[in-house]
N, C-alpha and C positions, 0 to 999 in steps of 0.2 A: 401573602403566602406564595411561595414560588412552584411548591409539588404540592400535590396529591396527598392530603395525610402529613404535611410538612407542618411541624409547629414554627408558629412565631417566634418573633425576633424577642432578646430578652430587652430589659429595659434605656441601656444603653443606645437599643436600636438595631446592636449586632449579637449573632451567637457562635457559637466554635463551631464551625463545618470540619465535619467527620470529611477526612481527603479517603474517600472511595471509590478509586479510579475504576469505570465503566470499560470494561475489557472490550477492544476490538470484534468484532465479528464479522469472519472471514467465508459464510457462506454464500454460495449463487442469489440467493434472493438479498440480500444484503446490498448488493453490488449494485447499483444507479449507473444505468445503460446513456449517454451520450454523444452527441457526435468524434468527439476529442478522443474515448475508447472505443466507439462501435464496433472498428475494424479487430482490433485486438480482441475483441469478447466474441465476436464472431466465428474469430481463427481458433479460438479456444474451443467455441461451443462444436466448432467441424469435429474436433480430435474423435477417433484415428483417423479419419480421410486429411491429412494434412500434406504438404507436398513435398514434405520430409520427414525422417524419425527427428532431425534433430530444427528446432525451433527458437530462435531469438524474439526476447520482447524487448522494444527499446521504446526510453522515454523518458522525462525528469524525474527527479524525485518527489513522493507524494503524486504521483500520477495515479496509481492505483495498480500499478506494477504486482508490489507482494500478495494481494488480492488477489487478480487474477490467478496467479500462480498458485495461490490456497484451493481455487476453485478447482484448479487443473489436475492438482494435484490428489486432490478427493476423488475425481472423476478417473481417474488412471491410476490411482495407487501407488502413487508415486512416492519413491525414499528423498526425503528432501535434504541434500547434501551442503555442509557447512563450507563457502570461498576457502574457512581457510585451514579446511579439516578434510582433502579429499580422501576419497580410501584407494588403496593400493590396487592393482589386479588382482593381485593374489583374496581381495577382500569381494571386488567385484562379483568376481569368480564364482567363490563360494556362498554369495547369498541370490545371485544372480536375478539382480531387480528386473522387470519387466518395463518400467520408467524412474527416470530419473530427473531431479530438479534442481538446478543450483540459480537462487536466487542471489544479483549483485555478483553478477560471474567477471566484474569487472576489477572485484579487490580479491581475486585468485592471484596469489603470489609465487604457488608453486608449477611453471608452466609445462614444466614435461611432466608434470602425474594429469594437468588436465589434458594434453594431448591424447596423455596413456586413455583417458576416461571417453574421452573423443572414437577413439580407434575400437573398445570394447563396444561402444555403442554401435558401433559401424557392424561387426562382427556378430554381436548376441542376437542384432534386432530389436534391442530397446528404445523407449522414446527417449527424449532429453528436451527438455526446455530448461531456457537460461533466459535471464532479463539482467539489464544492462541501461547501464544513464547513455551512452552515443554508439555507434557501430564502431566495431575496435578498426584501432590504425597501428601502422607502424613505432608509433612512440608510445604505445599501450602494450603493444605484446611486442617480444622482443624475439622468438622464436619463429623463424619465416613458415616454417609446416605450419604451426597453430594458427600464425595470422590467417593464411593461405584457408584452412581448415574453417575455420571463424567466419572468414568471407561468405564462404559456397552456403552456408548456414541461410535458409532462409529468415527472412526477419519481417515482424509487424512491428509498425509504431504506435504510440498511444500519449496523445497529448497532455500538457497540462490542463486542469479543468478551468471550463471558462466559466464566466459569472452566473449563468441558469444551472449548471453542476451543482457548482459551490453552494447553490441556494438553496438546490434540493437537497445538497448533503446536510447544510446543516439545518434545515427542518427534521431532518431522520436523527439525527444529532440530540435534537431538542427534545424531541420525541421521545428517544430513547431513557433521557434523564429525567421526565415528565416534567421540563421547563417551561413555564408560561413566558412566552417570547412575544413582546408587541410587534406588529409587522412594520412598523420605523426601524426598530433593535434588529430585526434581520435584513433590512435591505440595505443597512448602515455593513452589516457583515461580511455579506456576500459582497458589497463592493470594493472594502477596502483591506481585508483580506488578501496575503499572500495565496496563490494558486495553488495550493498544495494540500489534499486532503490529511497529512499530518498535520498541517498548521491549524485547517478546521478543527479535529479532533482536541489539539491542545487549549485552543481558544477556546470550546467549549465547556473544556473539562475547567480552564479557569474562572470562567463568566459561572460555571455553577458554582465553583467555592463563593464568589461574591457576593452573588444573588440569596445565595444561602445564611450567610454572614450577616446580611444584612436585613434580612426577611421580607424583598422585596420580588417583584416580579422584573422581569430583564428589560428594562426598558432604554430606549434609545441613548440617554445618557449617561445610562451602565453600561451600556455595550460599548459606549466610547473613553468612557474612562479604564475598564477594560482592556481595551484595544490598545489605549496609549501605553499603557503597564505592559501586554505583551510585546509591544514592538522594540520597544526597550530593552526588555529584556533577552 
């Protein structure tokens, strides 16, 4: 039995897993404090004492980037603005956020409405945090005020997660899904696992259909046969 109240496998050995995908949760106690983010959850937890209204998070993907930013955002009330949907002034204007968020401010195509968004911010007094995979350069923004503008931005980094992260994540992981995980089958995980808490997440969510399928408990075996199916694919 892999969960909690989970029936058995049918006679085959396998049964049809219902694909139930376990929604993200993007609240503060969610979040697993490590060295690789400390500093960014820190700079987070300051806000308003920050040493600007406007704030860059930089770091790879699956860092825990959008995370952060959900938390920020709860905490400041922040309108959370689509890269590639900015609003006008004339839109700024009239709703006149108090903060503002634009997550992956790196695939912003349009760059004179985010300068325009820049300058409202300067003007209103609003906060703004942005998160970003590297610090912008010249071959990323093409408008010298925005680069220029971008620069002065102060910025925290926040690592990919190292292998004690990963481990924690995905024990909260397993948890979550009430998976009986042998501690071989997680330390097989945590080590050969892409750094990237969406990778955790996916591989999770696949080691359940399996373990489920199969009506067994996640054991080192399965996490590697598994493994090899994700890496693959």
């Amino acid at each position: 039995m892999t969960k909690s109240g989970a029936p058995q496998g049918s006679e085959s050995g396998r049964q049809l897993p219902l694909d139930l995908p376990a929604t993200p949760r993007f609240g503060r106690e969610e979040f697993l404090s490590a060295p690789s983010n400390r500093a960014a959850l820190e700079m987070i937890e300051r806000w308003p004492d920050w040493p600007d209204r406007v704030l860059t998070l930089i770091g790879p993907k699956g860092a825990g980037k959008s995370h952060l930013c959900a938390i920020w955002a709860g905490r400041a009330g922040a309108r959370a603005i689509a890269p590639d949907a900015l609003p006008t002034l004339e839109q700024l204007a009239a709703h006149a956020p108090p903060a503002l968020l634009i997550d992956d401010v790196d695939r912003v195509a349009d760059e004179t409405a985010l300068f325009h968004l820049l300058n409202f911010v300067n003007e209103s007094g609003a906060f703004l945090l942005m998160s970003a995979s590297r610090a912008p350069t010249a071959e990323d923004v093409r408008l010298p005020d925005l680069l220029s503008r971008l620069r002065r931005a102060p910025a925290v980094e926040i690592g990919a997660p190292d292998e004690e992260l990963m481990r924690a994540v995905l024990v909260k992981l397993f948890a979550d899904r009430q998976l009986i995980v042998e501690p071989p089958a997680l330390a097989f995980a945590a080590l050969r696992l892409e750094r990237s808490l969406d990778a955790a997440r996916s591989y999770v969510a696949a080691l359940d259909r399996e373990a489920l399928a199969q009506g067994r408990p996640v054991t080192r075996a399965l996490a590697a046969k598994v493994m090899e199916k994700f890496v693959q694919d």
